[in-house]
Structure formats: C-alpha cells, structure tokens
C-alpha positions in Angstrom: 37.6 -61.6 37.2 37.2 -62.0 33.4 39.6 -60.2 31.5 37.6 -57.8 29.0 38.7 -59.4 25.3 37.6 -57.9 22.3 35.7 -54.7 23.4 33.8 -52.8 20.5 33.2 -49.4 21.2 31.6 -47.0 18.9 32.4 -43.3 19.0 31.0 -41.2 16.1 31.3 -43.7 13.2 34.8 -44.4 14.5 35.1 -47.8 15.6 38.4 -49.5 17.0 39.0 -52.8 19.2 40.7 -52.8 22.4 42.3 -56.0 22.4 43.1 -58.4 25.8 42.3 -54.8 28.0 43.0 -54.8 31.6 40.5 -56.2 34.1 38.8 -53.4 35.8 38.8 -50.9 32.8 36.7 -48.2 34.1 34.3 -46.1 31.5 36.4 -43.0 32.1 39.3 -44.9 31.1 37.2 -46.3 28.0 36.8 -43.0 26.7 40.1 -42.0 26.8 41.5 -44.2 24.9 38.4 -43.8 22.4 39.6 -39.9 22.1 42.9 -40.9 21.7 42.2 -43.1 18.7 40.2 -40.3 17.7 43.0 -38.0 17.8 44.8 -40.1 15.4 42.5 -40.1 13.1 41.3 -36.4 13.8 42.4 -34.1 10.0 43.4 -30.7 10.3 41.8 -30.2 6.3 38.5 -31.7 7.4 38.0 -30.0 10.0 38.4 -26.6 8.3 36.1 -28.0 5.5 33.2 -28.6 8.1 33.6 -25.1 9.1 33.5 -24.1 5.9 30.5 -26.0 4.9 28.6 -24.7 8.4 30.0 -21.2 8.0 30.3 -20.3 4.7 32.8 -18.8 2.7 35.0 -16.0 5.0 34.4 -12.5 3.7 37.7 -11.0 2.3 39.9 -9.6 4.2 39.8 -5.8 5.0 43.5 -4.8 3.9 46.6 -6.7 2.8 48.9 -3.6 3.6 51.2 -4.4 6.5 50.9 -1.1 8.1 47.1 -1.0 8.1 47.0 -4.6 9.6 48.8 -3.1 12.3 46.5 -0.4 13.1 43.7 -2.9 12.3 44.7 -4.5 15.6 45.7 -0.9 17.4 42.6 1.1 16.7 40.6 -1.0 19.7 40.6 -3.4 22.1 38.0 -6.5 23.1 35.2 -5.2 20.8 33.6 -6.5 17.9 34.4 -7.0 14.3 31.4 -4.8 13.1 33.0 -1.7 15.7 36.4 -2.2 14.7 35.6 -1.9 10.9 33.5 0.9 11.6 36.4 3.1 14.1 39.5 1.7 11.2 37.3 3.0 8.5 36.6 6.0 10.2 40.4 6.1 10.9 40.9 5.8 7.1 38.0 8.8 6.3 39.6 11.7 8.6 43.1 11.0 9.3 44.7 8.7 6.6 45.9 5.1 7.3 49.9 6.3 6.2 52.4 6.4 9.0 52.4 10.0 7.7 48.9 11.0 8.0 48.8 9.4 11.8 51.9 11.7 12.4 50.2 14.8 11.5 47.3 14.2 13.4 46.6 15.9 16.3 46.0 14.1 19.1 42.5 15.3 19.8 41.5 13.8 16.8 42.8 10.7 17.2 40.9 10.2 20.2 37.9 11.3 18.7 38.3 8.5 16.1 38.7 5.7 18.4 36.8 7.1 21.2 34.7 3.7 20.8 37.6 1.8 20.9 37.8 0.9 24.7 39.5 2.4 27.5 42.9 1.8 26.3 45.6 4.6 25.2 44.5 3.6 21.4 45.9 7.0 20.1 49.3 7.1 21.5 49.6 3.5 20.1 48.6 4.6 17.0 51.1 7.5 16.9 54.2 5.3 18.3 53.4 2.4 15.6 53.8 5.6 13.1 56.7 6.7 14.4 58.8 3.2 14.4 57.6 2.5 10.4 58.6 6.2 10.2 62.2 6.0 11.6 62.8 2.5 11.2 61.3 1.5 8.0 61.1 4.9 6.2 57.6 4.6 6.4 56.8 1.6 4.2 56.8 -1.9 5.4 56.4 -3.8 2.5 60.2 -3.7 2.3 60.3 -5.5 5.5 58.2 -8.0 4.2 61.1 -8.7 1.4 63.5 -9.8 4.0 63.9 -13.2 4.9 61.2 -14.8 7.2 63.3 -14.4 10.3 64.1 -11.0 9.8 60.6 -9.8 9.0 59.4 -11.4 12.2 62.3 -9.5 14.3 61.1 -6.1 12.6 57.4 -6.7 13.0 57.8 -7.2 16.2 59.2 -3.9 17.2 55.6 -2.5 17.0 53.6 -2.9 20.4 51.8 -6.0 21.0 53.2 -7.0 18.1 54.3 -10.9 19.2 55.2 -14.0 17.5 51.2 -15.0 16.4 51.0 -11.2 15.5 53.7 -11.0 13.3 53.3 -14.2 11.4 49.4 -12.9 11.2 51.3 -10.1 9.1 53.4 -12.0 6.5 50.4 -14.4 6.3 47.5 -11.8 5.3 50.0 -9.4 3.2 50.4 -13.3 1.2 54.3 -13.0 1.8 54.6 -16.5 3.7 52.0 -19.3 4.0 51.9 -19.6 7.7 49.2 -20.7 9.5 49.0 -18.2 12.3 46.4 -18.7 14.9 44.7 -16.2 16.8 43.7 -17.0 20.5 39.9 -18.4 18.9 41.5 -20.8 16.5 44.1 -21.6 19.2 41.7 -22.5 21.6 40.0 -24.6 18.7 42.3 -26.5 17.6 43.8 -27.4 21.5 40.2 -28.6 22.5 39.8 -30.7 19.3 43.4 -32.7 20.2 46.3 -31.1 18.2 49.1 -30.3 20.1 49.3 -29.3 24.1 48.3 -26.5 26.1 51.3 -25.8 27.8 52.9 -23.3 30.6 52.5 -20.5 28.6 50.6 -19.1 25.2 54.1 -19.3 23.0 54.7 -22.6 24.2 50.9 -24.0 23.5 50.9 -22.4 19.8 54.0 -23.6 19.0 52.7 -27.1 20.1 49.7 -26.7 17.7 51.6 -25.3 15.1 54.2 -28.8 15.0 50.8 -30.4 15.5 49.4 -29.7 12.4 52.3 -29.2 9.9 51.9 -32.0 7.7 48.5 -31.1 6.9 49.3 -27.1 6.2 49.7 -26.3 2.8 51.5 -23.8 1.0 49.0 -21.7 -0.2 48.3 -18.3 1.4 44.6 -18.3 0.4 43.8 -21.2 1.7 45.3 -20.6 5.0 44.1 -16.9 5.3 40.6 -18.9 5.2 41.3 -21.6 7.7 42.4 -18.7 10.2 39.5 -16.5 9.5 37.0 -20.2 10.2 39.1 -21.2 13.2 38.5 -17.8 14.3 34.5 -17.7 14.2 33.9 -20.7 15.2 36.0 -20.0 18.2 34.3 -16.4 19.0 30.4 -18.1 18.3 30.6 -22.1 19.1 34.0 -23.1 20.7 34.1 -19.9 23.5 36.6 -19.8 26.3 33.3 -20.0 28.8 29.8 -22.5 28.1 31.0 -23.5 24.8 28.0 -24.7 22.8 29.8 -28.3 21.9 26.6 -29.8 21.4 25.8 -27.0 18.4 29.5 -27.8 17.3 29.8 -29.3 13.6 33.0 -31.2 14.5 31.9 -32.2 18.1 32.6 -36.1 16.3 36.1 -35.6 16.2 36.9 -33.3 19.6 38.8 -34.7 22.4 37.2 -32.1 24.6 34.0 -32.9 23.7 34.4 -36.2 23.8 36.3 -36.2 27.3 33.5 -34.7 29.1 
C-alpha cells in the first residue's frame, strides 16, 4: 500500500500539508487533524469581531451597580431578556432597587412584581440578597468591590447562586476588574469553537476556557463587557445547546464542532 505523501487538504481558506501520513488514513481521521490545525490558528479577537460585524454593536448594559446586578439575575429564572428588563424595571418603579427598599417591602408585593418571573421563590431571594448586603456589607457593595480581587469574589459569593462566573460577571460589569467572565452561552461557544475542554464539571470546563484564551484577553473592561454580551447572543440565537444552526454560524470556518461533524 502507497504511503499517502504530501496530502493537501483545504478547510476554509486554511490550507496545511500532512507530510509522509500513515497508510490507511481514514477521512474521519483527515478531519481531525484539519480541526486541529484549525484550532491553532483559531483567534479569540476575531472571532468576537465576526460577531460583532454579524450582530452589531451590544446595547449598554442595564446597571453597573453591584447590588442591582444581583437582583438582575434574582428577579427571574429561564426567561427572556425583554421579560426580565420589564419585571427589574418594574422592581425598580414600586419597590426600589436599595437593599433597603427590598427590606421594607412586604412580601405580597414582591410577588406581585416578579409574579412573571417563573415558578421559583424569586421574592424570598430577593429579600435574603437584601439582608446579607444589609448585615454584611452595610448595605453598599461598592466597598466590596474595593477589596482585592480574591476577597471580592469570597464576598460576592455569599449571595445565592452567586458562583465563581457570577461573581467575576460582577467585578467585570461594575468595570472594577477586566475579566472575561462567561456565561453558560459564551461558554458553550467558545468550547464548540476549540478553546479549552469541556471537563467533569462546569468550574472545571470554564476554567479550561478561561487558560484557553488568556493571551488574547485584554485589559480593558469595555471591550470585554462586549465580547461577553456577543458570546452571549450568539450562543442564545445561533450556537444553542440543542439543533444549533452551524450552518447560519458566521464563524462556522474556524469551529472544531462544526467542522467535526
């Protein structure tokens, strides 16, 4: 059997030799090794300026208070951004958004405010979030978010469902530390394209994306809070958990899991 010398293979304008390969190289094994010389070449930067390019500039945030981000996230569960904005605002227009205000409100009309919110205990979460920034913090966090990255994290995290992504989500849209947290849509994203490893567990797998990508992460907080808010759509629109739409994808070229299927 002829060993294959020399074999040309062209994958999405990227084209690379696979010199003296072994005999009996099977197609499967081909691509494989094309997504793997992908990989190499795959850029964190250019990636999030094709989504920029397809998606447009990321409307601004809705806060950059640390306590409102929290009950952002606390107001509802699995819904859309258009019915969150709509329950926080309405959060904001009859109760207040201070740990105060959520203290002296009544439960009743708590409930009545995130009522929309999904079937989750929204309202006691609201008032035990309250009550830790309350003892704990004297109800301002931004003096948490002058303590030293570590010890921000550790404080942050006190507040339920609060974890390591959450809290670095914190310190990255208040602009305190250029982080590049990932929610579980730009997670997902940036595993299928090729950076890092899913692992045994979410920590594990973010961390691994995270290491992936830190020579490419800069150290401005703008640029970052955008990258986070594109990773995010195009993971909720295009690149879903289930019947991802790869072939609508604007940086199918460079995606391992695209290319690997």
């Amino acid at each position: 059997m002829k060993r294959a010398t020399d074999l040309r293979f062209k994958i999405s304008d990227l084209r690379f030799e696979i010199e003296t390969a072994e005999p009996g190289l099977t197609a499967g094994r081909l691509k494989l090794e094309a997504s793997r010389v992908d990989t190499a070449k795959r850029s964190f930067k250019k990636i999030v300026q094709k989504l920029r390019s397809y998606y447009g500039t990321p409307a601004p945030l809705k806060t950059n208070d640390p306590f409102e981000l929290i009950l952002w996230e606390k107001v509802a569960y699995l819904v859309d951004d258009v019915k969150r904005e709509r329950i926080f605002d309405e959060l904001r227009e009859k109760v207040g958004l201070r740990p105060s205000d959520i203290l002296n409100a009544s439960m009743d009309q708590l409930d009545q405010v995130t009522k929309l919110g999904g079937p989750h205990r929204h309202s006691s979460q609201l008032k035990e979030c309250a009550l830790i920034a309350f003892n704990e913090f004297g109800g301002d966090l931004n003096a948490v978010l002058k303590l030293p990255v570590a010890k921000s994290m550790r404080a942050l995290r006190q507040f339920p469902g609060i974890g390591e992504p959450g809290a670095e989500k914190i310190l990255l849209f208040t602009g305190t530390q250029p982080i590049m947290a990932l929610d579980s849509n730009g997670l997902r994203v940036l595993l299928r394209l090729g950076f890092g490893e899913e692992k045994k567990n979410y920590t594990a797998s973010y961390r691994s994306v995270r290491e992936a990508i830190a020579d490419e992460v800069s150290d401005d907080c703008d640029s970052l809070i955008e990258a986070h808010q594109l990773l995010r759509q195009h993971g909720k629109t295009i690149c879903k958990t289930n019947k991802p739409r790869c072939n609508d994808c604007p940086v199918n070229q460079v995606c391992l899991f695209f290319l690997n299927r």
